[in-house]
TORKOLDREN-693825 format. One record per residue (C-alpha): y, x, z. Coordinates in steps of 0.02 Angstrom, whole numbers, plus 50000, padded with zeros to 5 digits. Layout:
YXZ...
***
This chain:
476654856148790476114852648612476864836748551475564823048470476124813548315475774797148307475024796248141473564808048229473624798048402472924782748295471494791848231471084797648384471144779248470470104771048336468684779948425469094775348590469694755848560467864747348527467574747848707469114742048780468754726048628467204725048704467464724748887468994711748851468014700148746466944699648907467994696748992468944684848910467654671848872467724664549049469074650549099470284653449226470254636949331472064635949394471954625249549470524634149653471274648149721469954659449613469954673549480468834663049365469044673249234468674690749322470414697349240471074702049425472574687449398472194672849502472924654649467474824654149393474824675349397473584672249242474244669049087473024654949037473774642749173475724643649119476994631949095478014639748974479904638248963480974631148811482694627548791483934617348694484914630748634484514649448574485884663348565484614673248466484434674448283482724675148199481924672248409479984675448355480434688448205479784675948048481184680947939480864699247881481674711347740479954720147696478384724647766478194741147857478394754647745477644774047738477784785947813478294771947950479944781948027481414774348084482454776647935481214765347828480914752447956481984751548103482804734948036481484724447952481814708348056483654707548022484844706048140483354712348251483234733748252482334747148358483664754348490483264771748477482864784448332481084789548344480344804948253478564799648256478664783048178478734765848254477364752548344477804741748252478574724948173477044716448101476894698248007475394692247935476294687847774475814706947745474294711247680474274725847789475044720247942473654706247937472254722147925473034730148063472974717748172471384713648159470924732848221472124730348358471214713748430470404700748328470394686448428472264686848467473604680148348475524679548349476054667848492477344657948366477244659548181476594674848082478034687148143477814698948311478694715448391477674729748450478334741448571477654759248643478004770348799477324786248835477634803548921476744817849001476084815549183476344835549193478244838049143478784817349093480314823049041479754832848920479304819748810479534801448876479584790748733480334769648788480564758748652481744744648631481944729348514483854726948518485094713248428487194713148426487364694148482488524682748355489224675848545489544687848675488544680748828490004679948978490274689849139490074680249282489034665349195487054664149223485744665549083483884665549054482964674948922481204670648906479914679848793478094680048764477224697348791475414707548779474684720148818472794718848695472314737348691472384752248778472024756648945472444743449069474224747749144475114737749228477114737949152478714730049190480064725049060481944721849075483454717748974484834728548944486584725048886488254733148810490034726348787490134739248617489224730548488489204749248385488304756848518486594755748444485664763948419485554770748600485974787848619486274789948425485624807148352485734817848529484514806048592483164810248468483774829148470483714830448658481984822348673483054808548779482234791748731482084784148891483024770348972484604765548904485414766749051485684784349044486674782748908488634774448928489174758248934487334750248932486874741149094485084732449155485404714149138483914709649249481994713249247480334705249248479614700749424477804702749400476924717749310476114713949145474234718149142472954718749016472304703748966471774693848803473104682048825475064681148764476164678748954477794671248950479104681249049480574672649116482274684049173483874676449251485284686849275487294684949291488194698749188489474708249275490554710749124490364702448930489044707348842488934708148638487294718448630485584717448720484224727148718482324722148779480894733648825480364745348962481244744849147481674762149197480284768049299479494784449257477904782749144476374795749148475424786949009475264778848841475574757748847475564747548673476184729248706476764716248583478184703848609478614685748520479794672348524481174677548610482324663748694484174667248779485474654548829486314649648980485084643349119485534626049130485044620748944483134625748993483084611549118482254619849253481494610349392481794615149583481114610949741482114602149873481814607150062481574592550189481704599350350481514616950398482634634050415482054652350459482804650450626481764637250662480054635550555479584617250524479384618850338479164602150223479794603650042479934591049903479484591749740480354587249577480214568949506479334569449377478814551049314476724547949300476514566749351474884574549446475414586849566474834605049619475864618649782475494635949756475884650749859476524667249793475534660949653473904655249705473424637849741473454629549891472024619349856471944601849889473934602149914474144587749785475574575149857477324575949814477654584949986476984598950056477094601250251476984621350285476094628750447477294640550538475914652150562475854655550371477444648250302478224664550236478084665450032478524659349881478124641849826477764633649673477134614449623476344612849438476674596149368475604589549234476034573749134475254566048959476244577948869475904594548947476364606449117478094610049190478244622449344479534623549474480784637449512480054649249651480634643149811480664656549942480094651750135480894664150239480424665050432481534674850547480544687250656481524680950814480374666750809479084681450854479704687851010478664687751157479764689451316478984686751490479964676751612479284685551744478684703751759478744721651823479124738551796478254753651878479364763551994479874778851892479304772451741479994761551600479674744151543479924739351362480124721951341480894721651145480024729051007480864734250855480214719350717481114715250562482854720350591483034713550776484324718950861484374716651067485944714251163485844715751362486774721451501488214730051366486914739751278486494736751072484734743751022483194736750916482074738151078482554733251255482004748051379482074743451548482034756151696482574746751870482134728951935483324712651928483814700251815484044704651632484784690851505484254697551320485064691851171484104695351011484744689450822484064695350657484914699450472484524681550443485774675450558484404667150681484774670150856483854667151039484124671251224483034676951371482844678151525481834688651629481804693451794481054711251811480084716651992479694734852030478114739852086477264755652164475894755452030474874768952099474164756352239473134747752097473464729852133473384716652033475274708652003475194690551954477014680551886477944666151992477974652251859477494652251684477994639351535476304632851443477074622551314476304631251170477744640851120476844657451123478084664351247477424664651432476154652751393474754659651512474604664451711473454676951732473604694651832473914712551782473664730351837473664746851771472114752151865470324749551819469824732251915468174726451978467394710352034469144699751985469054682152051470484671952010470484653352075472024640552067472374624852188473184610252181474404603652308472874595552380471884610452407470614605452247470224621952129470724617451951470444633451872469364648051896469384666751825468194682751851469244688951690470764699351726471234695551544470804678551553472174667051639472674647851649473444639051494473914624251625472754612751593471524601151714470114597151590470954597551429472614588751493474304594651530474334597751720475824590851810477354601851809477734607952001477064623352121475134627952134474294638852262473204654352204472014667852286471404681852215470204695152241469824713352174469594730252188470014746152094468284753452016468764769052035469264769852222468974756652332467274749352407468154732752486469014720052407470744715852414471354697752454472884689552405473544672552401475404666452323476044651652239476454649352062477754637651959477404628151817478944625551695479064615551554
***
């Protein structure tokens, strides 16, 4: 396939950009609210995943040299290679040799630069000062490794960041023109500081100018969490990592996944230093484990502060104390509180709710398998694994009446035990098999009495007694049974008498009669 230059690639997208201006400053000219759980804005990023409701991230110390690219040695020259430009933001440099030309350092202290930008998008700016990185990726949906193009933005650090210690790096980044794909970035690292640029001269003559870590020595430090979108906003992008081994060179741009399109993005004011000098703020759990559910976390103190929980990024709205009390039905997530004080926002650290699948299980106390036929009782959910009777398995198959004791954990370490006691039946008689005792304490495990068949069954009447003969509960419903309640309130714990009626559909013209008695547990 024909290669195309870049010089001719930006003639062609001057025709093309006006309407992706156009649809953005539509877009853009509505406010995302950030505590409604709504995409105000119509941008397809609700709440904190938009980049107009961040708290952005600064620390005390940098490890960076020129972080937002102010200081420069000249403005981009022609014909805009590598050899003329890769080092303009000293002790900044492009990571690999390109043969097309770069995208681009810009400042507006260049006449220019300042002309260009305004083509790219007018109504967005440098995030810090007049100095900003731009960075392309592009390759062939048809036969990508024929030409996949990643650039990086690269610097050998004055002090070697240190295996086994954590850092952040934080960085603002956009994505203004263009089609609207989404992209993920990453930082890369190298204990050689002379290994840049990437790949060296084979790169370039191999066509190989993808992700650094195909090359030796360089390793991915860590990557963003979130894809970058379009939008008419700069984002902040926050990475923690722990090296594995000293690092004196790092490298920032694309992650490694395979790209089947052109992306243009911009980046600014790059931040790296351990974590703890960025004073992050965490949440503290109350009460609550995955074993167990029963959620409350706390947030940070934060002196004269309004409050705001968020879920995997969207508000939970009207969750505005300094606790936040979390429904085991929908605890699982990632949680956030936004704290806003006189002088601006601070966010929390993601804290991650996990809740074991165990507390899932729904395990009879009381059933029956069909004779020749088999029973399962365990279903495979979220790495379960069932131990009974000296057999390991993530379902529980059961094949012959008696007592079974089941012992399910999870990869979370959560464990519980069960007991059932298993009756066989000749299921071809159609009847209508109804449990000794059940357990309604609202556990979700054996929490109803009602029958079951696996025939077709007509003109069901169900009715339950007390020990004084007095019906509490009636059913016509084969799938509707008794929650063990009289009226709303808990009915006394002990043994109840039942009859019940039917007939199979299908074959019979009288009905069956049965009476038995039934436990309630608690």
């Amino acid at each position: 396939m024909r290669e195309v230059n870049k010089i001719s690639f930006h003639s062609l997208l001057k025709m093309t950009f006006l309407f992706s201006f156009l649809l953005l400053s539509i877009i853009s000219s509505a406010q995302e609210i950030c505590d409604n759980g709504i995409d105000d804005d119509g941008n397809g990023l609700i709440d904190l995943n938009d980049p107009g409701c961040q708290c952005h991230y600064q620390a005390d110390t940098n490890l960076l040299l020129n972080p937002s690219f102010e200081s420069y040695q000249h403005c981009m020259l022609p014909p805009y290679d590598y050899a003329h430009n890769f080092d303009i933001p000293k002790p900044w440099q492009y990571a690999v040799i390109e043969d097309g030309g770069l995208y681009y350092y810009g400042n507006f202290s260049c006449t220019t630069d300042s002309a260009n930008w305004v083509f790219w998008h007018p109504t967005i700016y440098p995030q810090d000062g007049k100095g900003f990185i731009g960075l392309a990726e592009n390759g062939f949906p048809t036969n990508p490794e024929s030409f996949s193009r990643k650039e990086y933005i690269a610097q050998v650090l004055k002090t070697p960041l240190l295996k086994g210690k954590k850092y952040t790096i934080t960085f603002y980044t956009g994505q203004f023109v263009y089609e609207a794909y989404p992209y993920n970035l990453a930082i890369y690292g190298n204990k050689d500081s002379n290994t840049l640029p990437i790949g060296g001269l084979a790169a370039m003559a191999g066509r190989k100018l993808g992700c650094p870590l195909n090359y030796a020595g360089w390793m991915q430090l860590g990557n963003s969490t979130k894809s970058i979108q379009l939008d008419s906003k700069w984002m902040q992008v926050k990475i923690d990592f722990v090296p594995t081994d000293d690092i004196n060179v790092i490298a920032i741009g694309p992650d490694c996944s395979l790209l089947v399109n052109f992306i243009k993005y911009f980046l600014d004011n790059v931040q790296l230093a351990e974590t703890k000098d960025f004073h992050l703020q965490y949440i503290q759990p109350i009460t609550g484990n995955p074993c167990t559910g029963g959620y409350s976390l706390q947030a940070p103190t934060i002196p004269n502060a309004t409050f705001q929980w968020y879920k995997n990024g969207i508000a939970l709205v009207g969750q505005k104390n300094t606790t936040l009390t979390i429904p085991d039905s929908s605890a699982a997530g990632t949680y956030q509180v936004r704290m806003i004080t006189s002088s601006g926002c601070q966010l929390s650290e993601p804290y991650e709710v996990l809740m074991s699948p165990v507390l899932q299980i729904k395990m009879p106390k009381d059933t029956f398998v069909c004779a020749n036929d088999t029973l399962q009782l365990g279903k495979n959910n979220g790495g379960i694994t069932y131990n009974w009777r000296g057999l390991t398995d993530t379902i529980v198959n059961i094949y012959n009446s008696g007592s079974y004791f089941i012992a399910a954990s999870d990869t979370l370490g959560c464990k519980s035990n069960y007991t059932v006691q298993v009756s066989s039946q000749n299921c071809k008689l159609c009847d209508v098999f109804l449990p000794s005792g059940f357990t309604p304490n609202g556990d979700g495990l054996n929490d109803i009495f009602k029958g079951s068949s696996h025939c077709p069954i007509a003109e069901y009447h169900l009715v339950i007694y007390n020990r004084w003969g007095k019906p509490v509960f009636e059913s016509t419903n084969i799938n509707v049974g008794w929650d063990g309640k009289i009226n709303g309130l808990l009915a006394e714990t002990g043994t109840y008498v039942y009859t019940v009626s039917y007939k199979n559909s299908n074959t019979e013209n009288t009905n069956k009669i049965v009476s038995g008695t039934v436990v309630i547990l608690r």
